[in-house]
N, C-alpha and C positions, 0 to 999 in steps of 0.2 A: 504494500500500500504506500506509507512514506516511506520515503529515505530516511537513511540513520544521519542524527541530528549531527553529526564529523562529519559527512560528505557536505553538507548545503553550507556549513559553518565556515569549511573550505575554498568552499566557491564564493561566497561574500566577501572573505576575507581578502583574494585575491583580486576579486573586483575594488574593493576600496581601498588594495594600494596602490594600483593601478591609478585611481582617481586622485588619491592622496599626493603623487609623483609628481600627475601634472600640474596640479596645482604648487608644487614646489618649485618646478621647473619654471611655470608663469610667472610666478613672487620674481622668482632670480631673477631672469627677465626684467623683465617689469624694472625691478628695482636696481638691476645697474646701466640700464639704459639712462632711468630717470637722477642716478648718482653721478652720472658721468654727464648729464643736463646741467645738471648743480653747478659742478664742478668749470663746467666751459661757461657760463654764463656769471661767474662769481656770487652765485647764490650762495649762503650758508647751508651745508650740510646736517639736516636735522632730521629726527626721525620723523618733524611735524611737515617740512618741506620737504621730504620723500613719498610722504602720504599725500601731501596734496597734488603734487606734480605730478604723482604716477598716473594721476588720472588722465593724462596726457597719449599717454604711450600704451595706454590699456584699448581694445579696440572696440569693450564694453563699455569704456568710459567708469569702469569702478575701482579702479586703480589697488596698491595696497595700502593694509592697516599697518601703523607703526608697531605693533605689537611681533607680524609676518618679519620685522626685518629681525626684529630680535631674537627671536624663534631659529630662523630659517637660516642654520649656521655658515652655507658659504655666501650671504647675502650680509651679513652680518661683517663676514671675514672682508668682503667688498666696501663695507660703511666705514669700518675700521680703519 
């Protein structure tokens, strides 16, 4: 009838790292395009002017949270 509750546990798992990835991969993005905006433009490099300007270079226009940069260790190692 159902599947044993390890198989589908497996395949979700899978699936959301999957998603989890690219969103990681987006953040980086995102966030050294908009550090390297910063930086050519003599803007102050801030976690609060990386979150506003990311919305720049986002192509949803939702850019990232200052929180993503702190988190997000080679993004972070970028801000540094």
């Amino acid at each position: 009838m159902n599947q044993p509750l390890s198989v589908i546990h497996s395949d979700k798992r899978q699936w959301l790292d999957k998603v989890h990835q690219q969103r990681k991969d987006r953040s980086l993005i995102i966030g050294i395009q908009t550090i390297d905006f910063l930086i050519e433009q003599g803007i102050p490099v801030t976690y609060h002017n990386i979150s506003e300007h990311s919305k720049a270079f986002d192509k949803k226009g939702k850019g990232i949270h200052q929180n993503t940069i702190k988190r997000n260790e080679e993004l972070h190692s970028h801000y540094q």
